[in-house]
TORDREN-203077 format. One record per atom (N, C-alpha, C): residue in three letters; chain; atom name; z, x, y. Coordinates in steps of 0.1 Angstrom, whole numbers, m for minus. Layout:
N
ATOM   residuo   cadena   atomo      zz      xx      yy
ATOM       ALA        A      CA       Z       X       Y
...
This chain:
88
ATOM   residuo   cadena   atomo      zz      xx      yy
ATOM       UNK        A       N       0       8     m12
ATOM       UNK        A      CA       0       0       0
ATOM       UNK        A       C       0       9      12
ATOM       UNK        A       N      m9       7      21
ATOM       UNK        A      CA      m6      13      39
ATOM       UNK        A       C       2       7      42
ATOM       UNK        A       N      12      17      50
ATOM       UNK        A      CA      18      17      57
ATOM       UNK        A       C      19       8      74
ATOM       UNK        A       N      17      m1      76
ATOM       UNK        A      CA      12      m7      86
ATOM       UNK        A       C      20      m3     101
ATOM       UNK        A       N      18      m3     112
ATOM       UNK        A      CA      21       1     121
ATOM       UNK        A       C      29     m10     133
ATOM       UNK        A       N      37     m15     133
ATOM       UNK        A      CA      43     m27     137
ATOM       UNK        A       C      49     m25     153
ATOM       UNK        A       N      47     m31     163
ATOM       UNK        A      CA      50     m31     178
ATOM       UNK        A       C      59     m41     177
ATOM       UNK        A       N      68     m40     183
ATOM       UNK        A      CA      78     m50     189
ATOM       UNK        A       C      66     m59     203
ATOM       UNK        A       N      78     m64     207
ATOM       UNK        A      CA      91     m67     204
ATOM       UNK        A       C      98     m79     195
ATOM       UNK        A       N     107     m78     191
ATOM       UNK        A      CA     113     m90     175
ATOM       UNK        A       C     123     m96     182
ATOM       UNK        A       N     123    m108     181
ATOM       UNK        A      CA     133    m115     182
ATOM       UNK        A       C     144    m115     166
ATOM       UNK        A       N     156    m110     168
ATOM       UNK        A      CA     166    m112     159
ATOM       UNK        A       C     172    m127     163
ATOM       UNK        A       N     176    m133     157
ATOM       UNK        A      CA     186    m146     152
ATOM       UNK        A       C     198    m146     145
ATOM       UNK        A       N     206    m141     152
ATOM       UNK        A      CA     221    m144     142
ATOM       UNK        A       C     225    m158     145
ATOM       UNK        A       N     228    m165     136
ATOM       UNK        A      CA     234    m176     131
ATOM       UNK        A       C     251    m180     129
ATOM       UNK        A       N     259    m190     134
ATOM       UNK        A      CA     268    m194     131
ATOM       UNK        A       C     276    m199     137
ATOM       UNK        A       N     285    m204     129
ATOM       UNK        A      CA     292    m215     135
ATOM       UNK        A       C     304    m213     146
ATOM       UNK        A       N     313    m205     144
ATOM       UNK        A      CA     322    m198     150
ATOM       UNK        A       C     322    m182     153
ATOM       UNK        A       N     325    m178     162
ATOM       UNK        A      CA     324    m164     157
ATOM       UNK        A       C     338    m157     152
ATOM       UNK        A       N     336    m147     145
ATOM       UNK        A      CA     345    m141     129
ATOM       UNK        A       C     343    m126     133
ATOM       UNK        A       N     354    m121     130
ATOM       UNK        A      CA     347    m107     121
ATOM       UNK        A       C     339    m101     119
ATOM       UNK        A       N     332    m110     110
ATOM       UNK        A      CA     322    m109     104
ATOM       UNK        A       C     310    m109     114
ATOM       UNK        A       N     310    m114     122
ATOM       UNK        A      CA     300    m115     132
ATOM       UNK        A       C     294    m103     134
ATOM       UNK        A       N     309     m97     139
ATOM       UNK        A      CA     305     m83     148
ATOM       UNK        A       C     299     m73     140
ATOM       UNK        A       N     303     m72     126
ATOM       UNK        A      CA     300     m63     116
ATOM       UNK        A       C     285     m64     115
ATOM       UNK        A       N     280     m76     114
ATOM       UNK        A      CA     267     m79     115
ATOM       UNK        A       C     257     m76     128
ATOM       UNK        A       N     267     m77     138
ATOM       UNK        A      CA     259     m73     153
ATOM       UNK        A       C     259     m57     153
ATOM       UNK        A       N     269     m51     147
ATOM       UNK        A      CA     269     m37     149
ATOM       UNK        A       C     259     m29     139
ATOM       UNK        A       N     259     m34     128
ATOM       UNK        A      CA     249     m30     115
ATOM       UNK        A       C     236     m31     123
ATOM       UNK        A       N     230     m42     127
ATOM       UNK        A      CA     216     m44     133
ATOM       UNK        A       C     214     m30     142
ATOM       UNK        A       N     224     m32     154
ATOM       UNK        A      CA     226     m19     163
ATOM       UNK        A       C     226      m8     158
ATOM       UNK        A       N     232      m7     149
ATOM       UNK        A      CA     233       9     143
ATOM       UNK        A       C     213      10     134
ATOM       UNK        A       N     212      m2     126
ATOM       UNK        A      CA     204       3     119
ATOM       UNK        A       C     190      m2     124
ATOM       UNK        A       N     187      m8     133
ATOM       UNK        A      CA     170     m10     140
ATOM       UNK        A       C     174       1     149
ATOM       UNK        A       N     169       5     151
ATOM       UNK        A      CA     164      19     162
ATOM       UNK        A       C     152      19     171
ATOM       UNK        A       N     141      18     159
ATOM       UNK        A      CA     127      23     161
ATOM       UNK        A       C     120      14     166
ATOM       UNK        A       N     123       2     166
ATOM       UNK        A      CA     116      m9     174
ATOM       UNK        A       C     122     m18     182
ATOM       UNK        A       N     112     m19     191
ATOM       UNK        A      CA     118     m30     202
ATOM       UNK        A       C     125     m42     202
ATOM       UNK        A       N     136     m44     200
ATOM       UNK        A      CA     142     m56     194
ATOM       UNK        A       C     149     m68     207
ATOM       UNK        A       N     150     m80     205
ATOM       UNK        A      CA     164     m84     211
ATOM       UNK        A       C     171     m94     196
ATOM       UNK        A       N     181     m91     203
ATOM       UNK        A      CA     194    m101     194
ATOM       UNK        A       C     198    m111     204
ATOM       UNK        A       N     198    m123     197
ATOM       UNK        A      CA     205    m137     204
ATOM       UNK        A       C     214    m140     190
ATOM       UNK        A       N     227    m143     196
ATOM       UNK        A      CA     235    m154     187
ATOM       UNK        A       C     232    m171     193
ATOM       UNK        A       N     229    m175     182
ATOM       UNK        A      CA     234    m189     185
ATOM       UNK        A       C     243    m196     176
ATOM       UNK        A       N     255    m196     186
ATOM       UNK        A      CA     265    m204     180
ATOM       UNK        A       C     269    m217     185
ATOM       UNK        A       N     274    m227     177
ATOM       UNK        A      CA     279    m239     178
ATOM       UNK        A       C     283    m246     163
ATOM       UNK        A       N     292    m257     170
ATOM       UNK        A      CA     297    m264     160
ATOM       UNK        A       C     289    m275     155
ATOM       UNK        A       N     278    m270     151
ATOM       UNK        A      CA     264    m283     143
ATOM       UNK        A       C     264    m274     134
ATOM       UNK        A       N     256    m282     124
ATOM       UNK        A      CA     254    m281     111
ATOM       UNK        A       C     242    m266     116
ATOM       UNK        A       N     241    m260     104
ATOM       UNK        A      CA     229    m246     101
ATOM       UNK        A       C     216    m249     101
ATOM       UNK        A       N     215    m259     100
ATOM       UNK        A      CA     202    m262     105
ATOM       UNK        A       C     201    m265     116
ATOM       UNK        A       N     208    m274     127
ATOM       UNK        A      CA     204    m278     136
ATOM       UNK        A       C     208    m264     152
ATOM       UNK        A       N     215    m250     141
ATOM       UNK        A      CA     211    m237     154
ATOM       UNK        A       C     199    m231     149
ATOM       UNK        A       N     197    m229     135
ATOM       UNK        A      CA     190    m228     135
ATOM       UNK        A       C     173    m233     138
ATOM       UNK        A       N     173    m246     140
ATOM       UNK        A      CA     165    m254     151
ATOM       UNK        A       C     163    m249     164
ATOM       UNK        A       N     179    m245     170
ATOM       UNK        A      CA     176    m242     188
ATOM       UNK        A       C     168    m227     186
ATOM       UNK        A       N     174    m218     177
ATOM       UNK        A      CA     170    m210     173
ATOM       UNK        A       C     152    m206     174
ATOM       UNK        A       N     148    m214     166
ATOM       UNK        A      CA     135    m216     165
ATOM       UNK        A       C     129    m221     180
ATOM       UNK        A       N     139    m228     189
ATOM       UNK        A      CA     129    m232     201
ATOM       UNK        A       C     128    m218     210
ATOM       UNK        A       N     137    m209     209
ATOM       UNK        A      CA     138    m200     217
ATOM       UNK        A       C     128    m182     214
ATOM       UNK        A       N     122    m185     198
ATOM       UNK        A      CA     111    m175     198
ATOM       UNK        A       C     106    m171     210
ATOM       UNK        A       N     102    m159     213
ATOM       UNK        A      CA     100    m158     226
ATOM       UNK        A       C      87    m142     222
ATOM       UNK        A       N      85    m137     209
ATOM       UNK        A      CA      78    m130     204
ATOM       UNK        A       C      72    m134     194
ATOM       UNK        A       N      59    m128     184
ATOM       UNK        A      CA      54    m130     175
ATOM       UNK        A       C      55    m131     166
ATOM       UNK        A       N      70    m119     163
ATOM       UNK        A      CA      77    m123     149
ATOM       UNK        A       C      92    m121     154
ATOM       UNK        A       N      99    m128     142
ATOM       UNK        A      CA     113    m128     141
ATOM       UNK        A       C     122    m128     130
ATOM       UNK        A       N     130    m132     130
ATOM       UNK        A      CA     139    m125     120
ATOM       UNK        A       C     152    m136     124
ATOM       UNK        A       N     159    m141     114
ATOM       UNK        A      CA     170    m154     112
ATOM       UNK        A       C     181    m148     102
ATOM       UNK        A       N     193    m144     106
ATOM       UNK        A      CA     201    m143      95
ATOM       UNK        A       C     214    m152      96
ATOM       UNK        A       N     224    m152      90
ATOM       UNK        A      CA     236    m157      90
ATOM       UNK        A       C     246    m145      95
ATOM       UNK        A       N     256    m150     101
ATOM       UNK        A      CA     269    m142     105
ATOM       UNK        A       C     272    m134      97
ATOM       UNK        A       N     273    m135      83
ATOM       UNK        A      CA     280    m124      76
ATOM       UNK        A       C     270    m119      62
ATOM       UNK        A       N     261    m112      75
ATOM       UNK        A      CA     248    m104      67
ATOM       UNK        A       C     252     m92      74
ATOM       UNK        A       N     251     m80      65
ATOM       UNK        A      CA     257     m67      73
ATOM       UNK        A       C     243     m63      63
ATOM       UNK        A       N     233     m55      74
ATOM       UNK        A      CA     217     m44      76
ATOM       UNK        A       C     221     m35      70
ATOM       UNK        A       N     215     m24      62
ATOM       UNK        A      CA     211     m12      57
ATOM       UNK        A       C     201      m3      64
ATOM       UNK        A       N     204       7      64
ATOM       UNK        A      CA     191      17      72
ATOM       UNK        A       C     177      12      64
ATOM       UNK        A       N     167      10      72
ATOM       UNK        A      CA     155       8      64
ATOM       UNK        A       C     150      m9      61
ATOM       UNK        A       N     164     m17      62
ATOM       UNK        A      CA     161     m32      64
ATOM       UNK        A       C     149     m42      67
ATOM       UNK        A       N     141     m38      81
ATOM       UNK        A      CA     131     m43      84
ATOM       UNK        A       C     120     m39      82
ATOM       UNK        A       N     123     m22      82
ATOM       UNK        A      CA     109     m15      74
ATOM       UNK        A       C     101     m21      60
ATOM       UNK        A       N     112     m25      54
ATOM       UNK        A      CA     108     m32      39
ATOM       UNK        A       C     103     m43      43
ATOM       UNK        A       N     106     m53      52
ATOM       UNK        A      CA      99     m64      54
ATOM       UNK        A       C      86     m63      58
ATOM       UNK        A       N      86     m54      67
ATOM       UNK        A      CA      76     m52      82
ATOM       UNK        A       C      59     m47      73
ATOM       UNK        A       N      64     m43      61
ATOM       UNK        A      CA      54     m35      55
ATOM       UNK        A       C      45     m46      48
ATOM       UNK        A       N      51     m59      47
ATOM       UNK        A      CA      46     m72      43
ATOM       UNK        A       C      40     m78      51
ATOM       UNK        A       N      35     m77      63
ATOM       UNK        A      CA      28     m85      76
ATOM       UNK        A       C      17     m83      77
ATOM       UNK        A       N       7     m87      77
ATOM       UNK        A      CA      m7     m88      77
ATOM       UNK        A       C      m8     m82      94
């Protein structure tokens, strides 16, 4: 497979209901482990159901691709590169 060459900017999406602990561990992993490309992070939090932030979520795309996780997903170095290599 080639290697494909991918430009920002990404919209990240953290998701959740309250924020935890766990939040931040998730916000810091991202920070520690995207680097190389142009990113932003938005939380969207509230007390509705997971679908319905991740809904407002979806209205606020503001780039070509994105990226949706939950609060208590903690990134690996190399995270998006594995995805990024799947995009036409």
């Amino acid at each position: 497979m080639t290697k494909k060459t991918f430009r920002g900017p990404l919209d990240i999406f953290v998701i959740c209901y309250e924020r935890s602990p766990a939040m931040e561990l998730c916000l810091e992993s991202i920070r520690q482990c995207t680097t190389h490309i142009e990113h932003r992070i938005s939380v969207i939090e509230g007390k509705r159901s997971a679908a319905e932030n991740r809904n407002i979520a979806m209205s606020r795309v503001s780039s070509p691709w994105f990226v949706m996780m939950d609060d208590d997903v903690v990134v690996t170095p190399g995270w998006l590169d594995i995805m990024l290599e799947h995009i036409d």
